[in-house]
C-alpha positions in Angstrom: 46.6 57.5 23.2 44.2 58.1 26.4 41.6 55.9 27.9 38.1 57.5 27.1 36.4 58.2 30.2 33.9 55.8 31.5 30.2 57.1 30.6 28.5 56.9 34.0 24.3 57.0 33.5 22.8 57.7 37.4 19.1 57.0 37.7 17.5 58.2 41.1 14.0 58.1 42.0 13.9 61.6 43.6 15.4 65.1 43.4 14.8 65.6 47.0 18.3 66.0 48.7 18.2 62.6 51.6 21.3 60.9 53.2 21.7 58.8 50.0 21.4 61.9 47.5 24.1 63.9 49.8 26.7 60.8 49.1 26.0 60.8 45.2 26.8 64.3 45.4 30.1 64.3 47.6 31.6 61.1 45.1 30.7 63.3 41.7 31.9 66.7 43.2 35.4 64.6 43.4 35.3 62.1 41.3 38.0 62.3 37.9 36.2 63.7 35.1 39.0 62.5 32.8 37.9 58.6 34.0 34.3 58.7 34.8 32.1 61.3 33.3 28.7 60.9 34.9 25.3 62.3 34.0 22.2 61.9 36.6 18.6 60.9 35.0 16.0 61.9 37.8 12.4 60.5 37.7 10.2 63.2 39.6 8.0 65.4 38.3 9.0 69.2 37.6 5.9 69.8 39.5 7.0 68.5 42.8 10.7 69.2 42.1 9.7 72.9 41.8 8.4 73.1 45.9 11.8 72.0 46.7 14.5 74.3 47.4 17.9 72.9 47.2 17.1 70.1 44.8 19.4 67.0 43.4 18.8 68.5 40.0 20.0 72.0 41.1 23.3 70.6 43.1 24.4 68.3 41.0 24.4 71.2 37.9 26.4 73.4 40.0 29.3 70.9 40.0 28.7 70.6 36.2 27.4 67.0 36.2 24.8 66.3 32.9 21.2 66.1 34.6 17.5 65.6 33.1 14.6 65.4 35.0 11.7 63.7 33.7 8.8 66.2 32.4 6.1 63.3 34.0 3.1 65.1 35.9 3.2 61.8 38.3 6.1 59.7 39.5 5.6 56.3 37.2 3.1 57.8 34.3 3.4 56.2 30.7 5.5 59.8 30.3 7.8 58.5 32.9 8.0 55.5 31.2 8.9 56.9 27.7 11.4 59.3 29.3 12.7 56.1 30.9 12.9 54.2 27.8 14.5 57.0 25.6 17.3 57.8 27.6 18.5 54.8 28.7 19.0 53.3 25.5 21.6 56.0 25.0 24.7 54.6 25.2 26.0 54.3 28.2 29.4 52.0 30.0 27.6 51.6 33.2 24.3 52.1 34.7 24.1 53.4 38.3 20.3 52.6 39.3 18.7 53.4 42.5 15.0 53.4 43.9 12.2 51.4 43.2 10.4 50.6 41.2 12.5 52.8 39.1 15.2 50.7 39.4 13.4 47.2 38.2 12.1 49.5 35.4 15.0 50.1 34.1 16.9 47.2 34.1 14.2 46.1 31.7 14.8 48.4 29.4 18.4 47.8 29.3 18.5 44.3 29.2 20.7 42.7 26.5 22.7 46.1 26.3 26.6 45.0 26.6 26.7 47.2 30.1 27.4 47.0 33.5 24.6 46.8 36.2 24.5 48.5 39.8 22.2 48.4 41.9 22.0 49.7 45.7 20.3 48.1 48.5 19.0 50.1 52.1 18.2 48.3 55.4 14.7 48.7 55.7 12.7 46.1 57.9 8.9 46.6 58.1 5.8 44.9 55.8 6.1 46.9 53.0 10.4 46.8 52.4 9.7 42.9 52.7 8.1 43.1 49.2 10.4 45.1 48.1 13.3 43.0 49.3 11.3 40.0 47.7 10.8 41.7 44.4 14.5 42.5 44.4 15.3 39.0 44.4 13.5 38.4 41.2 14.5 41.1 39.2 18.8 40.9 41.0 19.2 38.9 37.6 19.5 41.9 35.5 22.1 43.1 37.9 25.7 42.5 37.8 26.3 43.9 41.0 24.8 45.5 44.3 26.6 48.4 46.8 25.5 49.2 50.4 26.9 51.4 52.4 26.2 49.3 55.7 27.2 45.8 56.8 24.0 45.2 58.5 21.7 46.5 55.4 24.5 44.0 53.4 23.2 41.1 55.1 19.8 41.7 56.2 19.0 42.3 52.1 21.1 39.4 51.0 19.0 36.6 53.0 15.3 39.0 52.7 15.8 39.0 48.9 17.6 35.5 48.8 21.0 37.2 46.7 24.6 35.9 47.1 26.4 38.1 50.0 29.1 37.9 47.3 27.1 39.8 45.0 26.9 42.6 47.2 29.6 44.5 48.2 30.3 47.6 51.2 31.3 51.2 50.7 30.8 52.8 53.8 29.8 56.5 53.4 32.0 59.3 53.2 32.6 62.9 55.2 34.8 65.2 54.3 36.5 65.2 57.9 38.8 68.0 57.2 36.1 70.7 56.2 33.9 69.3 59.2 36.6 69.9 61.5 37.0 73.4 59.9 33.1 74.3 59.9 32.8 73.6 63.3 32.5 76.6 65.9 35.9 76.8 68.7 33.8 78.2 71.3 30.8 76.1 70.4 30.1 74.7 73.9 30.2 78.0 75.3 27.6 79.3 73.3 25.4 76.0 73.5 25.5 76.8 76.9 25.3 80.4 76.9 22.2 79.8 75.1 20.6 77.2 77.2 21.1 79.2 80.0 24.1 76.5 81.6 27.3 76.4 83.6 30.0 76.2 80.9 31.6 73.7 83.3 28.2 71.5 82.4 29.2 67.8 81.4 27.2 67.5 77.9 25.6 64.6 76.7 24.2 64.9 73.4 21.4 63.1 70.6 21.1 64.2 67.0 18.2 62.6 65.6 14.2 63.1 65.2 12.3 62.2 68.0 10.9 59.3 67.2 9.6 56.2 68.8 12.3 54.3 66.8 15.1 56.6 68.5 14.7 55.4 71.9 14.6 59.1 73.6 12.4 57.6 76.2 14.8 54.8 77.3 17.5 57.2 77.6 15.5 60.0 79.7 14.3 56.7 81.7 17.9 55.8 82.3 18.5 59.4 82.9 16.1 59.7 85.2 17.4 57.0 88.1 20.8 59.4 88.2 20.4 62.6 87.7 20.2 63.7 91.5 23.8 62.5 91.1 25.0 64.4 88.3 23.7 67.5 88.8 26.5 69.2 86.3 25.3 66.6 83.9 22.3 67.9 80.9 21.3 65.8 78.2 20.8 67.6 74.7 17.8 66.6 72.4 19.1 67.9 69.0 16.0 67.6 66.5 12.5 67.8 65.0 10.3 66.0 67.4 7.6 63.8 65.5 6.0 62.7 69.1 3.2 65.5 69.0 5.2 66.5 72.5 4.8 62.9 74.3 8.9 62.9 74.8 9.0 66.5 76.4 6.0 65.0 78.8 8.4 62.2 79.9 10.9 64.9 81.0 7.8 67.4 82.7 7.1 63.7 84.8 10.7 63.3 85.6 10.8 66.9 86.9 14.2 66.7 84.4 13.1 70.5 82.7 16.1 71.8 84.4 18.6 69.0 83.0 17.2 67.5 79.8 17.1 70.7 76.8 15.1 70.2 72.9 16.7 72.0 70.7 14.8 71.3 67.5 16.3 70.9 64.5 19.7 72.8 64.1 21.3 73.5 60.6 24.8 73.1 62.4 23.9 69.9 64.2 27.9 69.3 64.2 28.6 72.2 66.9 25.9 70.6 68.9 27.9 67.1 68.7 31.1 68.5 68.9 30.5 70.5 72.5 28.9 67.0 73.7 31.2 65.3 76.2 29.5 62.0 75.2 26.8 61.3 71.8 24.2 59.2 72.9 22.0 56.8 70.5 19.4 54.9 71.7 17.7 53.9 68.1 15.9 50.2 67.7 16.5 50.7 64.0 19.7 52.2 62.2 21.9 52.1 58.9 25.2 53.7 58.8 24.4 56.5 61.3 25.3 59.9 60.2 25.3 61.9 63.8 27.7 58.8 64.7 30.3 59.2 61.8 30.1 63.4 62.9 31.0 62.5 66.6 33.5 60.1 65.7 34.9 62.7 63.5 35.1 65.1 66.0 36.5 63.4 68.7 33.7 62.6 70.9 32.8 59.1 72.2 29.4 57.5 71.5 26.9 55.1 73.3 25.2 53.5 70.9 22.4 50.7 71.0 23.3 47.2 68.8 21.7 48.1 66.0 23.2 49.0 61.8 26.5 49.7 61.6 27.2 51.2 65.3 28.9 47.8 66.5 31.6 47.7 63.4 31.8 51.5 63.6 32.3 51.9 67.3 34.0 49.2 68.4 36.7 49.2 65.2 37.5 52.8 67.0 37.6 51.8 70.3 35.1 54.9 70.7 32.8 53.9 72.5 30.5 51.5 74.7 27.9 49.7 73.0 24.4 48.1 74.7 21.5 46.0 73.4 18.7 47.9 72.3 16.0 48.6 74.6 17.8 47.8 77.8 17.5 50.4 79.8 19.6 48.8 82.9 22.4 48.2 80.9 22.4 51.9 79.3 21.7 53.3 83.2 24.9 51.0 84.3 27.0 52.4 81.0 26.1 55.6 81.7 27.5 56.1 85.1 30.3 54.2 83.9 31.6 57.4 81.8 30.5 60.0 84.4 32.8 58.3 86.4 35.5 58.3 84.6 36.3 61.3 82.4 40.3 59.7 81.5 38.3 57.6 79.5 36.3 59.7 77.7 38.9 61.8 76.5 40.6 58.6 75.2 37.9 57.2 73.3 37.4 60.5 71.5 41.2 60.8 70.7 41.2 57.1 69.3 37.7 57.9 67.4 39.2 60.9 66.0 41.9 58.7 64.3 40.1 56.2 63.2 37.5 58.6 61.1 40.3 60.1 59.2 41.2 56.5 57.6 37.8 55.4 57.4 35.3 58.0 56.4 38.0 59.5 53.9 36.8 61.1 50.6 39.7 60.0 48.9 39.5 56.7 49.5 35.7 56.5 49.1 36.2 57.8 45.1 38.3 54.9 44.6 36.8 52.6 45.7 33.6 53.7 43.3 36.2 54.6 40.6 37.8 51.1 40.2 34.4 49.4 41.1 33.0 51.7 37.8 36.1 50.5 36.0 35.4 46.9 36.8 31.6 47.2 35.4 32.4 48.7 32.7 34.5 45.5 31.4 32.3 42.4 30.3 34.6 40.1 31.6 34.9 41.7 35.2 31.0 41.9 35.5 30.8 38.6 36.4 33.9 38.2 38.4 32.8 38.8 42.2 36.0 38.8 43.5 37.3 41.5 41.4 34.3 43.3 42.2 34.9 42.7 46.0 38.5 43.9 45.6 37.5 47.1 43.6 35.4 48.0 46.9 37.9 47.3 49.6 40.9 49.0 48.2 42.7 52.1 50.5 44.7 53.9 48.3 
């Protein structure tokens, strides 16, 4: 006679679609129905959810996956609350819980239920997350278990919120490398270049993030700035919203860099952008598991990254790439010239990063991992286990 699946209840604090959202998505899109069957409790409001286009609720109904959404007219209302309360004591193998204060909420309500626990943990580091971080620590005893998707978040979390590092075990995100490779535009650098008005023959240096103080777009123009009479083939491409009110694009008007350094804005099909880059430049103070860094590495192209999240593990487990301390602007000047000067290794770097991605940001091997970690927590005597837990999250195959 079969196993009977694993009931799977998801709570997220949010029906907008973030980087966090996007993962959930890509793991139940491909997850085995016939082991796990999921459903998704979301705690928003209709009222918000209904200025969003493209919601959680929406996506995650279109691959079939059980969704509610809670009927509240504010995010943690008494309605919230009973919602909350009534569907969580549905029966349920394992409880997937993610945002606060949802999260604490809930494990409340099922305390004392013979379940397994999961909790997720981000890297957030400013006076507000410390609270969080500390509140976590007091409520990580109705949790059997925690996931990040980042080393850095891993530890940070585990001494701010004062939980065992063994309690807490790594998935690293996943990308479906073969569609991304598929998506992408062949003649993509021409028409980046075509459109920026560019020599095709243009060396390409390339950032896909916000511009942000916490990005670092102003060390890199700074470092830009001391060799560009050098490399005149050489443009830098600013690929997203900028959130500076225009102080960044001043920089560049200082500089006299008009003519070399090009804002994009934000661009849909960031990926072309990073894949007709010769090099992906990230300058960020503050980072996770970055996204635009798994992209490049997936297509091929080598990366400068500042210290900072995941980009050390990432980068250097590739041999992809240079990586510098945030906010030195010598060093990134010194790295810089270092791969203008010598293209052989550029082309090297991407090849190894394009290797290493395959293996690591697999699909397949990221449902596993979250399939045999479900299976774990959903047996009592495995909830407990951290070692079994551990092994659940680091198996390839």
């Amino acid at each position: 006679m079969p196993n009977t699946p694993i009931s799977l209840t998801i709570v997220l604090s949010t029906s907008l679609v973030g980087g966090t959202e996007k993962q959930i998505l890509l793991l139940l899109k491909h997850i085995d129905r016939n082991l796990i069957q999921p459903r998704v409790l979301i705690t928003q409001s209709h009222e918000l959810t209904n200025l969003v286009s493209g919601n959680v609720e929406e996506m995650m109904k279109d691959i079939g996956v059980p969704t509610l959404i809670s009927p509240a007219k504010r995010y943690y209302d008494f309605e919230t609350l009973q919602f909350l309360r009534k569907q969580l004591l549905l029966s349920a193998d394992v409880y997937w819980l993610l945002g606060y204060p949802v999260s604490w909420i809930s494990r409340l309500i099922i305390s004392g239920k013979n379940a397994g626990v999961l909790g997720s943990i981000r890297n957030t580091n400013n006076h507000r997350s410390r609270l969080l971080h500390f509140t976590e620590g007091i409520f990580s005893r109705f949790c059997n278990y925690y996931i990040s998707n980042s080393v850095a978040a891993k530890n940070f979390v585990a001494k701010a919120s004062n939980i065992s590092e063994n309690k807490i075990g790594f998935i690293p995100n996943a990308l479906n490398t073969n569609h991304l490779t598929d998506i992408v535009s062949k003649d993509a650098k021409r028409k980046i270049c075509e459109e920026l008005a560019i020599p095709e023959t243009s060396r390409l240096l390339v950032n896909v993030s916000n511009i942000d103080p916490r990005k670092g777009h102003k060390d890199i123009i700074q470092a830009f700035h001391s060799i560009a009479h050098k490399y005149k083939d050489t443009h830098i491409l600013f690929v997203g919203e900028d959130k500076t009110n225009g102080d960044v694009k001043q920089q560049v008007k200082r500089f006299n860099l008009q003519n070399q350094v090009h804002f994009t804005g934000f661009k849909n099909d960031a990926y072309n952008y990073i894949s007709a880059g010769d090099l992906m430049i990230s300058a960020s103070y503050s980072e996770g598991m970055s996204n635009s860094i798994m992209e490049a590495l997936t297509l091929g192209v080598p990366v400068l990254a500042t210290d900072v999240g995941d980009n050390q593990r990432m980068i250097e487990s590739a041999k992809a790439g240079i990586i510098i301390p945030a906010g030195d602007v010598e060093k990134l000047t010194i790295e810089l010239i270092g791969f203008l000067n010598e293209p052989k290794y550029l082309v090297a770097a991407g090849n190894n990063a394009k290797e290493w991605a395959k293996k690591e940001f697999s699909v397949e091997v990221y449902v596993n991992r979250y399939t045999k970690l479900f299976e774990c927590l959903s047996k009592k005597q495995c909830r407990s286990d951290y070692k079994k837990l551990q092994k659940a999250t680091t198996i390839i195959s």
